[in-house]
PyMOL commands that place a pseudoatom at each C-alpha (Angstrom):
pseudoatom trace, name=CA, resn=UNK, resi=1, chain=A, elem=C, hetatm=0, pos=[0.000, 0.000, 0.000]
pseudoatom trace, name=CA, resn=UNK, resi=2, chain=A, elem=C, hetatm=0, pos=[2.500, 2.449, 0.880]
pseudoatom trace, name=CA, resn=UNK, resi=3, chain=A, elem=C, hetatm=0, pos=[4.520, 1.681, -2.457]
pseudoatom trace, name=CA, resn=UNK, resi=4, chain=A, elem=C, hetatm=0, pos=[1.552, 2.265, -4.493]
pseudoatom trace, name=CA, resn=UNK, resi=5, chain=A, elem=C, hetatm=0, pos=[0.950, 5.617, -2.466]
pseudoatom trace, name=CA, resn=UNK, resi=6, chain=A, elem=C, hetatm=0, pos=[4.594, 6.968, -3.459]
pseudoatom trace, name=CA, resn=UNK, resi=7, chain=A, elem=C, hetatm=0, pos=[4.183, 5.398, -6.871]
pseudoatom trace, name=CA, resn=UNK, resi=8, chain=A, elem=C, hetatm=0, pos=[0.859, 8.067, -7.212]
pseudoatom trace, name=CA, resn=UNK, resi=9, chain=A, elem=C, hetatm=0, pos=[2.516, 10.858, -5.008]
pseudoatom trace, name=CA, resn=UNK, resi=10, chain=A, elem=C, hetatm=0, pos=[5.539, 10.624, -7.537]
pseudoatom trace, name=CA, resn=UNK, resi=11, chain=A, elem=C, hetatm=0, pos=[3.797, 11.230, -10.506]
pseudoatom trace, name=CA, resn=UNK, resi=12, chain=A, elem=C, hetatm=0, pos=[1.258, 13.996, -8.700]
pseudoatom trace, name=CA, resn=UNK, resi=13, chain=A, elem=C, hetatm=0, pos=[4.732, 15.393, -8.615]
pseudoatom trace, name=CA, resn=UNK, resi=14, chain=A, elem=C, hetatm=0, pos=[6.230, 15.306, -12.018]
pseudoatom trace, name=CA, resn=UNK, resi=15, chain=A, elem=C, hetatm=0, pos=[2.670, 16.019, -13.432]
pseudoatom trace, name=CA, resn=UNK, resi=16, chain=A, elem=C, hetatm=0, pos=[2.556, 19.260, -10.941]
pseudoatom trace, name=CA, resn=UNK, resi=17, chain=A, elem=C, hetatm=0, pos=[6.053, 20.302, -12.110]
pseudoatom trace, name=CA, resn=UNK, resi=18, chain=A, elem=C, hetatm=0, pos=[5.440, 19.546, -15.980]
pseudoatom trace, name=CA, resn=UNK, resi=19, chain=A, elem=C, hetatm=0, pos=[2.522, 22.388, -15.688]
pseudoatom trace, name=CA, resn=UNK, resi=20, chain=A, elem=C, hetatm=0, pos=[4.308, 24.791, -14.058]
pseudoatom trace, name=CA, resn=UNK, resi=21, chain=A, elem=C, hetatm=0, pos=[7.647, 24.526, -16.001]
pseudoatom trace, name=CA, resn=UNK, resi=22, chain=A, elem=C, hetatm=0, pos=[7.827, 26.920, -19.008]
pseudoatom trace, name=CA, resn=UNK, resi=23, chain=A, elem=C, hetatm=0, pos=[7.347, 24.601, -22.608]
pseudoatom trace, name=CA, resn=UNK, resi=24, chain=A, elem=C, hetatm=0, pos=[10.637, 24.257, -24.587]
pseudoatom trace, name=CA, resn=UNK, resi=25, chain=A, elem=C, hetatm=0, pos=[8.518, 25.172, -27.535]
pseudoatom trace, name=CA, resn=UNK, resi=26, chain=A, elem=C, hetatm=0, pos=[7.552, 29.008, -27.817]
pseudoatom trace, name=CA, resn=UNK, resi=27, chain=A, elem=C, hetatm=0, pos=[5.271, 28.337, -30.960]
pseudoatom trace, name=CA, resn=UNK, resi=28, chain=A, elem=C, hetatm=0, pos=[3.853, 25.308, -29.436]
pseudoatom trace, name=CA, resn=UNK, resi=29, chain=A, elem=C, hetatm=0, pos=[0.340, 27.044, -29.191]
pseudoatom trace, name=CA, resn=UNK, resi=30, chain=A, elem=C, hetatm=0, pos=[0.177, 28.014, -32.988]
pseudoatom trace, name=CA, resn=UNK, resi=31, chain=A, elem=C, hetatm=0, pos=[-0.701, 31.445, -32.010]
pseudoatom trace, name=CA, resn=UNK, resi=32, chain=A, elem=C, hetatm=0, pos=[2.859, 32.429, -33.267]
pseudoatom trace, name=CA, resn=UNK, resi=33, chain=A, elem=C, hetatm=0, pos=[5.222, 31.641, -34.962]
pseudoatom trace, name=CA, resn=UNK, resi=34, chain=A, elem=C, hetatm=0, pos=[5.587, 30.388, -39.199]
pseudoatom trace, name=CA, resn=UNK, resi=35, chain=A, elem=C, hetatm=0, pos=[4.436, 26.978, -40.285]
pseudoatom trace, name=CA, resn=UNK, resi=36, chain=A, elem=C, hetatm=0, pos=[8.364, 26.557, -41.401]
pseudoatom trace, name=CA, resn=UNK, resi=37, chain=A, elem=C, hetatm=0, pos=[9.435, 25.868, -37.526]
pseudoatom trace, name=CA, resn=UNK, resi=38, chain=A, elem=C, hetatm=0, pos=[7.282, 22.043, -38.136]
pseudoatom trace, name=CA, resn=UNK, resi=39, chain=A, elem=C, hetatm=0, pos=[8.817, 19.978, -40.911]
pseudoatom trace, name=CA, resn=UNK, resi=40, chain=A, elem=C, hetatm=0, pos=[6.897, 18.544, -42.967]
pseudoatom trace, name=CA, resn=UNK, resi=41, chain=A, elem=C, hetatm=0, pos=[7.019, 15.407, -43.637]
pseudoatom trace, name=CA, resn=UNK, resi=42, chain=A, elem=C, hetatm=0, pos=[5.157, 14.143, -46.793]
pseudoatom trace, name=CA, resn=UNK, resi=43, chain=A, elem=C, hetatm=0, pos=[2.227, 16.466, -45.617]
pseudoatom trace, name=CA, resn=UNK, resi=44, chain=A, elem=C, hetatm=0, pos=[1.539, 19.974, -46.673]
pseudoatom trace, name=CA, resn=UNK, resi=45, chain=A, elem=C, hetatm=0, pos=[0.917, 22.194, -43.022]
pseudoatom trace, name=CA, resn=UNK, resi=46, chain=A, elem=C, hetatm=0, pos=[-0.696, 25.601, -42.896]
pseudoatom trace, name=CA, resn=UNK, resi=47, chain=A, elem=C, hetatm=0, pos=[-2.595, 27.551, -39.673]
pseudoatom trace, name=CA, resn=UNK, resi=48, chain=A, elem=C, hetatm=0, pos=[-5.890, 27.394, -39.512]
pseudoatom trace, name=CA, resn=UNK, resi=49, chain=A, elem=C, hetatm=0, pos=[-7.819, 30.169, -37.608]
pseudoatom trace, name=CA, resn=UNK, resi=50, chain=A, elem=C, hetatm=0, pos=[-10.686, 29.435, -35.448]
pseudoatom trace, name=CA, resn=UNK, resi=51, chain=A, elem=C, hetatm=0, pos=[-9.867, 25.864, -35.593]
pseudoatom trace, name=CA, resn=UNK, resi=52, chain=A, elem=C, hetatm=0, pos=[-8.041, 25.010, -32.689]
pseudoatom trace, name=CA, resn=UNK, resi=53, chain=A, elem=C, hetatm=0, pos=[-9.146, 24.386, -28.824]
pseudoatom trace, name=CA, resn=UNK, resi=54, chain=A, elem=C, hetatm=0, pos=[-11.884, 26.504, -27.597]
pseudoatom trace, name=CA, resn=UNK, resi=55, chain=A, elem=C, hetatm=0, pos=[-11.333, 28.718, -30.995]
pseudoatom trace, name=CA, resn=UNK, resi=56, chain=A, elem=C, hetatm=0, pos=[-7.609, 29.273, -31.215]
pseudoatom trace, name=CA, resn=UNK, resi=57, chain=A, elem=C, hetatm=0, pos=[-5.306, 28.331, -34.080]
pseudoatom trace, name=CA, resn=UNK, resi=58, chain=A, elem=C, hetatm=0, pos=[-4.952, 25.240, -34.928]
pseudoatom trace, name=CA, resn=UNK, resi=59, chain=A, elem=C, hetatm=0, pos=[-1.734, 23.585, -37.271]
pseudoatom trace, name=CA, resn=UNK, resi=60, chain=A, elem=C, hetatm=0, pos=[-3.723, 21.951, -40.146]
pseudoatom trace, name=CA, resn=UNK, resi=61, chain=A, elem=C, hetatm=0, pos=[-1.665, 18.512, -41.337]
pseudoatom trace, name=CA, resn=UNK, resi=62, chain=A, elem=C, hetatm=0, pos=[-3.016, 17.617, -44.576]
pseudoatom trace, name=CA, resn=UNK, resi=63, chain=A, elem=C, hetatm=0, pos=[-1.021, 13.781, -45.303]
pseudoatom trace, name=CA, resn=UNK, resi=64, chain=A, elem=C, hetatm=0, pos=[0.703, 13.800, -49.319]
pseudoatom trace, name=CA, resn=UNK, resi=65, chain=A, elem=C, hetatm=0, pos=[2.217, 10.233, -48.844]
pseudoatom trace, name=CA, resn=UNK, resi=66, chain=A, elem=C, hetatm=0, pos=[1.463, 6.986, -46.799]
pseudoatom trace, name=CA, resn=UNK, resi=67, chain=A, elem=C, hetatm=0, pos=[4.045, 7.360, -44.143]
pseudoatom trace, name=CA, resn=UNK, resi=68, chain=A, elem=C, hetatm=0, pos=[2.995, 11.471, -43.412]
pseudoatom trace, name=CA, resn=UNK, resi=69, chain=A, elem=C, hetatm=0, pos=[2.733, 13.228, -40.362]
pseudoatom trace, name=CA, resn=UNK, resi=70, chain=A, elem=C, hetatm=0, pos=[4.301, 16.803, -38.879]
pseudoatom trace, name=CA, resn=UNK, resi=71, chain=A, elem=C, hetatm=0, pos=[7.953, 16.862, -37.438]
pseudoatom trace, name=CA, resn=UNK, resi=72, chain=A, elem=C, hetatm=0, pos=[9.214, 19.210, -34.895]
pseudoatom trace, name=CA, resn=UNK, resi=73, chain=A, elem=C, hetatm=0, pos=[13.386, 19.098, -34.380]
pseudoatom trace, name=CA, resn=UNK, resi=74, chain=A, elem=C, hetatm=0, pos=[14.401, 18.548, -31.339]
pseudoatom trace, name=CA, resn=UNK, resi=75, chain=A, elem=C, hetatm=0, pos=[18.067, 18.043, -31.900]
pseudoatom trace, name=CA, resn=UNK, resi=76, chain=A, elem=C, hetatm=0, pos=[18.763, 21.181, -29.830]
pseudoatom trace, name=CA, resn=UNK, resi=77, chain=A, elem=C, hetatm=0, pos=[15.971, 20.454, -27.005]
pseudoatom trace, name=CA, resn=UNK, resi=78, chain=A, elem=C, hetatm=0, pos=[16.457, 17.451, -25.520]
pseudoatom trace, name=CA, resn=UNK, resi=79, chain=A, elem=C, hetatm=0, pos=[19.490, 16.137, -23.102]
pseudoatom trace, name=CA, resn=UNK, resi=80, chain=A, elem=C, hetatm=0, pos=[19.707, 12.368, -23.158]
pseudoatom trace, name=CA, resn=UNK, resi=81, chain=A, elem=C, hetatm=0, pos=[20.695, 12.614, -19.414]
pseudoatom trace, name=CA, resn=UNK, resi=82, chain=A, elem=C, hetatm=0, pos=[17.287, 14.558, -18.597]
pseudoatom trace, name=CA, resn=UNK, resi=83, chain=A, elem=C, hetatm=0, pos=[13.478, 13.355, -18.296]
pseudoatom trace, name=CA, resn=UNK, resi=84, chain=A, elem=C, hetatm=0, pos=[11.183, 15.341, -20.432]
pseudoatom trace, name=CA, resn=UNK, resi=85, chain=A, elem=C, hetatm=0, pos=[6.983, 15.355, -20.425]
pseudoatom trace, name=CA, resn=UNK, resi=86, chain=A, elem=C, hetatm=0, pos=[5.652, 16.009, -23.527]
pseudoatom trace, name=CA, resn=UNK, resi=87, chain=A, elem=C, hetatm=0, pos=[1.763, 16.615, -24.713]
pseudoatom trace, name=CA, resn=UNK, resi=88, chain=A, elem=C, hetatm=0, pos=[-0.508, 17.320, -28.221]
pseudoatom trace, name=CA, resn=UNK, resi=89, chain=A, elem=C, hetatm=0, pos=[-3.844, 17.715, -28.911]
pseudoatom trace, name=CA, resn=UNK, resi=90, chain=A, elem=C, hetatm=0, pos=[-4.854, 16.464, -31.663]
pseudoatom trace, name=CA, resn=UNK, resi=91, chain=A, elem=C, hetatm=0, pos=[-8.802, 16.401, -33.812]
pseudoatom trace, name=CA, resn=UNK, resi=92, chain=A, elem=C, hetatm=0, pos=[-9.264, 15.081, -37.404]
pseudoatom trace, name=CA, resn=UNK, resi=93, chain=A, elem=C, hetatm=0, pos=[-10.687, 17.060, -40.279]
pseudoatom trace, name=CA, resn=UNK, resi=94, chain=A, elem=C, hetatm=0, pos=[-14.707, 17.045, -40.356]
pseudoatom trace, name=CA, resn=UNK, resi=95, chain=A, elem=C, hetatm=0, pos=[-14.597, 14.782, -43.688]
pseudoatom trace, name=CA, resn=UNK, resi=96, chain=A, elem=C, hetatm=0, pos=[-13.151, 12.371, -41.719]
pseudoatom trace, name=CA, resn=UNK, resi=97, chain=A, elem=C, hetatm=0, pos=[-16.425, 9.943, -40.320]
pseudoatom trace, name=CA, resn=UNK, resi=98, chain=A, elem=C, hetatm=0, pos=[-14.408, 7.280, -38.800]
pseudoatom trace, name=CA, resn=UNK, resi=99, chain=A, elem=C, hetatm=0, pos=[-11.648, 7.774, -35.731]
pseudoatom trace, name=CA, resn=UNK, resi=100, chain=A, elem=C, hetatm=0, pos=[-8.261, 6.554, -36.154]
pseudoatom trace, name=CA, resn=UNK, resi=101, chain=A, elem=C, hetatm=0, pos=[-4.907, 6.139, -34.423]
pseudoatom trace, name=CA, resn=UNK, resi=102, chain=A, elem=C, hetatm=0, pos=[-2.448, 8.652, -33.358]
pseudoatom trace, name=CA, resn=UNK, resi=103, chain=A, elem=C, hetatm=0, pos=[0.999, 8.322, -32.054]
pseudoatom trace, name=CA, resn=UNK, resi=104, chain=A, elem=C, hetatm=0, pos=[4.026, 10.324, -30.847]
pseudoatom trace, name=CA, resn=UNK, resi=105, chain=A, elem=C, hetatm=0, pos=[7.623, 9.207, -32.136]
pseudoatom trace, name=CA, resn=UNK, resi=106, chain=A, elem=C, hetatm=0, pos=[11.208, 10.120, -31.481]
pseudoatom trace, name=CA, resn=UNK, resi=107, chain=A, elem=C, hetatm=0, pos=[13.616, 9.211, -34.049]
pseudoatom trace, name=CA, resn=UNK, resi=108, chain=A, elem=C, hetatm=0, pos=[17.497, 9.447, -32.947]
pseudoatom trace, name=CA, resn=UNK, resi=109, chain=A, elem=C, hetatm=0, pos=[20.038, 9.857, -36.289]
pseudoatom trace, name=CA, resn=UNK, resi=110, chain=A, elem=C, hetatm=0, pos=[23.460, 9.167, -35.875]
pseudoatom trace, name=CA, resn=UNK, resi=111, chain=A, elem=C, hetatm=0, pos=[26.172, 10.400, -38.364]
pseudoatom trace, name=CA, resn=UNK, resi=112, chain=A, elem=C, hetatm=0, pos=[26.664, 8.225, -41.383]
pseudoatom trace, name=CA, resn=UNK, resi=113, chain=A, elem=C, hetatm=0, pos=[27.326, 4.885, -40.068]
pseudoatom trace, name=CA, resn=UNK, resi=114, chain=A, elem=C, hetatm=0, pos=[30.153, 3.291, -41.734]
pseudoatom trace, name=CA, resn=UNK, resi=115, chain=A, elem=C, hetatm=0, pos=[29.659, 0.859, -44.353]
pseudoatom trace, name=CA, resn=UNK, resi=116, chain=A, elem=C, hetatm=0, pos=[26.404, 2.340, -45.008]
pseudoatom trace, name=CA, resn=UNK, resi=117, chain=A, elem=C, hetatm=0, pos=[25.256, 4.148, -48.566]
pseudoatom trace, name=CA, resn=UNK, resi=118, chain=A, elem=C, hetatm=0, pos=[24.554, 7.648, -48.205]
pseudoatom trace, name=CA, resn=UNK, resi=119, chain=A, elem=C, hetatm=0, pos=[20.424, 7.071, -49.344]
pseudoatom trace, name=CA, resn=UNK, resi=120, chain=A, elem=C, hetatm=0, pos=[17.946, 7.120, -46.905]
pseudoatom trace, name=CA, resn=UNK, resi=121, chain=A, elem=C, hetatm=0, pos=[17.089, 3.080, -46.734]
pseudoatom trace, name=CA, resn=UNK, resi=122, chain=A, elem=C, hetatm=0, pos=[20.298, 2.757, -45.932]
pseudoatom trace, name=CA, resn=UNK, resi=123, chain=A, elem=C, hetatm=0, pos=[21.420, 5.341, -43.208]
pseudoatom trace, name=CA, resn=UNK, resi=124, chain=A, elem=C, hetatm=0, pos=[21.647, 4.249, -39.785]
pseudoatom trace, name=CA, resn=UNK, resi=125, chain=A, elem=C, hetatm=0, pos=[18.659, 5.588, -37.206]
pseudoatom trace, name=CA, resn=UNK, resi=126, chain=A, elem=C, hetatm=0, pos=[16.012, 4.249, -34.916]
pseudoatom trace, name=CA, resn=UNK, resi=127, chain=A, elem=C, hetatm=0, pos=[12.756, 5.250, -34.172]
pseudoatom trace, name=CA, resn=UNK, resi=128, chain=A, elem=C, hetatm=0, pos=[11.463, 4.593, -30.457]
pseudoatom trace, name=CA, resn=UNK, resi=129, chain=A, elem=C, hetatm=0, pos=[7.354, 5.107, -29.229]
pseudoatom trace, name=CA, resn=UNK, resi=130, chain=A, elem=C, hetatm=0, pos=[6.831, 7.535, -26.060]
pseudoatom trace, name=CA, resn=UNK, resi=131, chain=A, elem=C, hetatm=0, pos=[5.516, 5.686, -23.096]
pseudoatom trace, name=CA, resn=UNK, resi=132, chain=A, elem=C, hetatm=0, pos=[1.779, 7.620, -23.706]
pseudoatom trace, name=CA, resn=UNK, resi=133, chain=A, elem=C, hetatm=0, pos=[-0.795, 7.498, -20.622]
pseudoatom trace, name=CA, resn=UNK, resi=134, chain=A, elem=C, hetatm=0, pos=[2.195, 7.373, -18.378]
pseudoatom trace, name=CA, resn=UNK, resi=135, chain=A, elem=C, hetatm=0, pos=[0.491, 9.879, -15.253]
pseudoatom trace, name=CA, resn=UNK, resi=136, chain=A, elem=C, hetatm=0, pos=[-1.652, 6.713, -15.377]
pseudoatom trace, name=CA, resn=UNK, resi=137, chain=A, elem=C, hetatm=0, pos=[0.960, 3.994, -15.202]
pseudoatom trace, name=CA, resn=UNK, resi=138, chain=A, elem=C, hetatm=0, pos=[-0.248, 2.525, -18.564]
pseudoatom trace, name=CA, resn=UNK, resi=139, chain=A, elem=C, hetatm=0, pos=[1.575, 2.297, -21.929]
pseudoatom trace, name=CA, resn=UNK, resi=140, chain=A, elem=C, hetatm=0, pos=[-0.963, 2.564, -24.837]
pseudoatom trace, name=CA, resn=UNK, resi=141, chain=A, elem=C, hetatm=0, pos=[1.076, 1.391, -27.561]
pseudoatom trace, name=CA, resn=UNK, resi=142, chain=A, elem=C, hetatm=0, pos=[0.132, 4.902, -29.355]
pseudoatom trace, name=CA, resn=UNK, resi=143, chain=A, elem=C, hetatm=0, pos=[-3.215, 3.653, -30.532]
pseudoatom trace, name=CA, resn=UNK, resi=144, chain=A, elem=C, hetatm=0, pos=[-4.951, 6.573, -28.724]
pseudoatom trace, name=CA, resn=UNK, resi=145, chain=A, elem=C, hetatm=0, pos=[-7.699, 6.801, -30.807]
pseudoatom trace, name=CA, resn=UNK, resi=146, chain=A, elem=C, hetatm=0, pos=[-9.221, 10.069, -32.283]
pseudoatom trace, name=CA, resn=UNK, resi=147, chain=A, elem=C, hetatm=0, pos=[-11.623, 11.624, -33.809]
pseudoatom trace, name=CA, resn=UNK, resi=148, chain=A, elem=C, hetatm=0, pos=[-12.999, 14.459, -35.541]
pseudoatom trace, name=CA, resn=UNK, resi=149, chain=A, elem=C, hetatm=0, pos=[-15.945, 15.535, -32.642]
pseudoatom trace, name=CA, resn=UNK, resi=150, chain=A, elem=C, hetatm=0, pos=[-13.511, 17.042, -30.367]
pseudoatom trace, name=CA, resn=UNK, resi=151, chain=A, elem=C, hetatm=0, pos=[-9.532, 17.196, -29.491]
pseudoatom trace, name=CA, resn=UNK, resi=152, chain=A, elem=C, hetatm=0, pos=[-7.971, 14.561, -27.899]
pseudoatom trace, name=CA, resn=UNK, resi=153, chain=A, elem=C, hetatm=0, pos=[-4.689, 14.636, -25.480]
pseudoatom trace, name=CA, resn=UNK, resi=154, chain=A, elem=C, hetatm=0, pos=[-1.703, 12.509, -26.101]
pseudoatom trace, name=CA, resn=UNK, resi=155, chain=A, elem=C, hetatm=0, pos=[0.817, 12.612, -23.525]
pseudoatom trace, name=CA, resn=UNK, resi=156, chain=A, elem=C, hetatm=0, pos=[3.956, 10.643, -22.295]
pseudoatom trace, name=CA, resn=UNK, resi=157, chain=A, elem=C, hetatm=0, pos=[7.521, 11.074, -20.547]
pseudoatom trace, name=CA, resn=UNK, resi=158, chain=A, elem=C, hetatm=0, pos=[11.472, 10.367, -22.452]
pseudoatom trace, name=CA, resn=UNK, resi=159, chain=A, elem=C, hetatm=0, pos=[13.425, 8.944, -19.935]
pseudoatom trace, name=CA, resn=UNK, resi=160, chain=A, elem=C, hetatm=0, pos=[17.233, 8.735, -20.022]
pseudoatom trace, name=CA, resn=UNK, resi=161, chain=A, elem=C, hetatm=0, pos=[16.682, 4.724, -20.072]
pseudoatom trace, name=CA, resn=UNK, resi=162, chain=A, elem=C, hetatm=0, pos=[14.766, 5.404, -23.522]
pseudoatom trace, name=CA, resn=UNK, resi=163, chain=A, elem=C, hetatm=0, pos=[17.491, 7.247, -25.037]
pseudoatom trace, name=CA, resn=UNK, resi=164, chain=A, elem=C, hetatm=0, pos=[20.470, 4.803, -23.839]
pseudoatom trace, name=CA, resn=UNK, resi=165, chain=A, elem=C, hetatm=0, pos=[20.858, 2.266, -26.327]
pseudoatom trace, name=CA, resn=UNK, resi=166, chain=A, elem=C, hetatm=0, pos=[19.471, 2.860, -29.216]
pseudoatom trace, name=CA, resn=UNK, resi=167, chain=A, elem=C, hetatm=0, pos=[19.375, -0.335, -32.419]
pseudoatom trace, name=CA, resn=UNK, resi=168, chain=A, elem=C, hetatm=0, pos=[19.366, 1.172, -35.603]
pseudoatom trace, name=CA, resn=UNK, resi=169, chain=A, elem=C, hetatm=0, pos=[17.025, -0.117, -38.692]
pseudoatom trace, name=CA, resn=UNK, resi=170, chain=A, elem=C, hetatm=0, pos=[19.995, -2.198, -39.665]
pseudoatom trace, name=CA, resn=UNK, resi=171, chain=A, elem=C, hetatm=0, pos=[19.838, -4.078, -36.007]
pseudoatom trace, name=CA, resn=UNK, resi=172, chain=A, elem=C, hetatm=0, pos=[22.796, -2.671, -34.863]
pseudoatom trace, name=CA, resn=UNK, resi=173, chain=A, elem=C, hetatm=0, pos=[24.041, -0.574, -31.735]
pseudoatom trace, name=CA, resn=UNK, resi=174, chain=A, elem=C, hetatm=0, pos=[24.121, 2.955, -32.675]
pseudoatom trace, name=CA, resn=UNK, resi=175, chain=A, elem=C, hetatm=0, pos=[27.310, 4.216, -31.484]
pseudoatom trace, name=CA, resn=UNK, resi=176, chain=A, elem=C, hetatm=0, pos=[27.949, 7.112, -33.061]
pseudoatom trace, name=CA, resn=UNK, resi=177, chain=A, elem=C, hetatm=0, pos=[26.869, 10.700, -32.242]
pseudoatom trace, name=CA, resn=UNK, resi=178, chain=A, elem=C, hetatm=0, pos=[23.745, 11.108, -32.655]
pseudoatom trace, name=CA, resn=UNK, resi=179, chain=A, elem=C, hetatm=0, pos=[23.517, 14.408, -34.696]
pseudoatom trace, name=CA, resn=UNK, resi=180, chain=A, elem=C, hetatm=0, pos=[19.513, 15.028, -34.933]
pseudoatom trace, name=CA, resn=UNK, resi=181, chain=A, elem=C, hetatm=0, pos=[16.494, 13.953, -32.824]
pseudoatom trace, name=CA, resn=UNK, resi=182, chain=A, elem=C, hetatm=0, pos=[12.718, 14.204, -34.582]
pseudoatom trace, name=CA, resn=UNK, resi=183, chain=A, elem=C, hetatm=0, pos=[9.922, 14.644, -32.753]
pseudoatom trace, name=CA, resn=UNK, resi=184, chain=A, elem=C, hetatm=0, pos=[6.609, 13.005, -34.947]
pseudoatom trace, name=CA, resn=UNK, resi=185, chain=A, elem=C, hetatm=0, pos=[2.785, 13.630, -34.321]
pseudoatom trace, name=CA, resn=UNK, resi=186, chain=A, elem=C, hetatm=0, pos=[1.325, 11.434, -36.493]
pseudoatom trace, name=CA, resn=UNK, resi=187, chain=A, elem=C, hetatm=0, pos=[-1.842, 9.424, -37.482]
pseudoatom trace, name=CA, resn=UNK, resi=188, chain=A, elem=C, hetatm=0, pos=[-2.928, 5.980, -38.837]
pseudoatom trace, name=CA, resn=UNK, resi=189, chain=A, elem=C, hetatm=0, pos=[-1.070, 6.568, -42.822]
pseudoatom trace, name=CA, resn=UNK, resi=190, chain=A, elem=C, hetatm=0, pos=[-3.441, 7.486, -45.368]
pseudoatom trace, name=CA, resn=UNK, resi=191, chain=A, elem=C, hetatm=0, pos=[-2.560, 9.757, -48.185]
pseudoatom trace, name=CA, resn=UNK, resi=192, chain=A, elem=C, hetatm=0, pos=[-4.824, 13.207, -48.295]
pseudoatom trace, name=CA, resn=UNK, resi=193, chain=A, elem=C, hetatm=0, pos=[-6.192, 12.408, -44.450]
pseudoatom trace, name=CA, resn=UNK, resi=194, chain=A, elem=C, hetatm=0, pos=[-6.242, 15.777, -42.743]
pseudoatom trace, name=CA, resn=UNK, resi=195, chain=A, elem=C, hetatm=0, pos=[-6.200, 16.553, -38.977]
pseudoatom trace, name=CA, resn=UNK, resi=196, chain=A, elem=C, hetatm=0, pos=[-4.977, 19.513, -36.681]
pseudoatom trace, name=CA, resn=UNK, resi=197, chain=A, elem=C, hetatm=0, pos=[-2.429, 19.790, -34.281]
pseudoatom trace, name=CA, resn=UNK, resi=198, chain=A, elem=C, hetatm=0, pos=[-2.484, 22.112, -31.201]
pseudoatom trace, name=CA, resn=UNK, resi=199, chain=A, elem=C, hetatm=0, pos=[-0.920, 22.827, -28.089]
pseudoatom trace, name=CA, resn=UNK, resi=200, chain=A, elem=C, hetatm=0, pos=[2.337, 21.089, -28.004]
pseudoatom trace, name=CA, resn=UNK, resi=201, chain=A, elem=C, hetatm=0, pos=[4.316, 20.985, -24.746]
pseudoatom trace, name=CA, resn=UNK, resi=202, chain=A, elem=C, hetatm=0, pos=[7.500, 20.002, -23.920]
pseudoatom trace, name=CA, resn=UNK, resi=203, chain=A, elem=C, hetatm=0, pos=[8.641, 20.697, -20.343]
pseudoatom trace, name=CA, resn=UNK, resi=204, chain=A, elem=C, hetatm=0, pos=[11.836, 18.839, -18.403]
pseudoatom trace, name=CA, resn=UNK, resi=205, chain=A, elem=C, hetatm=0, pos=[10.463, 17.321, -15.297]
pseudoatom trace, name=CA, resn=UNK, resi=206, chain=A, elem=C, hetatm=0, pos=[12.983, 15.320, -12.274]
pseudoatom trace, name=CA, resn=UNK, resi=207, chain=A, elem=C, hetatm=0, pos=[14.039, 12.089, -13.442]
pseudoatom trace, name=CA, resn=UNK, resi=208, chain=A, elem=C, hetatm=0, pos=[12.094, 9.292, -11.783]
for i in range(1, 208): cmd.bond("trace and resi %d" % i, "trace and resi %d" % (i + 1))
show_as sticks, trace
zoom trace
């Protein structure tokens, strides 16, 4: 009993500090900002007015290829030593009937891995899930499901222990320096499947 008390106290904690820690990312609330700090990534991204929470702006992803969604570099951001909460909202377009999946991915690139070409199947890097649902102990998988009624939170903590050893595409040990970190909100892959984006906050917490 009194482990699963500090267990809840713990994470009252990092939750209470996450919310009153200033986010890492100034244009996170699309109020501000140009559409060229997100990279886009086989999508096409513009602001929409009006059409974020409770009437704000909202960053409107509309998918070009199968495997789109909207990047944010975090290369600069994040210490691999450090714990770091992280949170989006995200609602699909009204022509969208059905809900759908929606995940949050880091992917770590090293420098060119010897013996490796130089095209993109072939470079070294490794993309890793955030533990979503973590205040409540629970790893969703990212299938958080959303829809196109209403905006939906996804949330989740990088640990130090998720950034330690990282196995590239290749199955291999990255070694060398990693030398950019990506940051992906994206949904189930369908080509020309819009949904916003709003709200994104990054905030270091106390490692736990």
């Amino acid at each position: 009993m009194k482990k699963a008390l500090l267990i809840i106290g713990m994470m009252a904690l990092v939750c209470a500090v996450a919310f009153a820690a200033e986010n890492l990312i100034s244009f996170g609330d699309m109020e501000s900002g140009s559409t060229t700090s997100w990279m886009e990534e086989g999508s096409s991204l513009k602001y929409d007015k009006g059409k974020g929470i409770d009437g704000s702006t909202g960053l409107l992803v509309k998918n070009t290829e199968d495997w789109s969604g909207v990047g944010l570099d975090l290369t600069k951001i994040l210490d691999r030593t450090k714990s770091y909460y992280i949170e989006c909202w995200v609602k699909l377009y009204k022509a969208e009937k059905n809900p759908v999946k929606a995940s949050i991915t880091l992917e770590f690139r090293p420098d060119q891995l010897q013996g490796y070409g130089e095209d993109w199947e072939s470079y070294g890097y490794v993309q890793t899930n955030i533990d979503l649902d973590y205040e409540e102990r629970e790893s969703t998988g990212n299938e958080i499901e959303v829809n196109a009624t209403e905006y939906v939170k996804l949330s989740g903590v990088i640990r130090p222990e998720d950034m330690e050893t990282l196995i590239d595409n290749h199955g291999v040990e990255i070694t060398r320096p990693i030398v950019g970190v990506t940051c992906y909100f994206k949904i189930e892959p369908a080509k020309a499947r819009r949904y916003w984006v709003d709200n994104v906050y990054i905030v270091e917490i106390p490692n736990v």
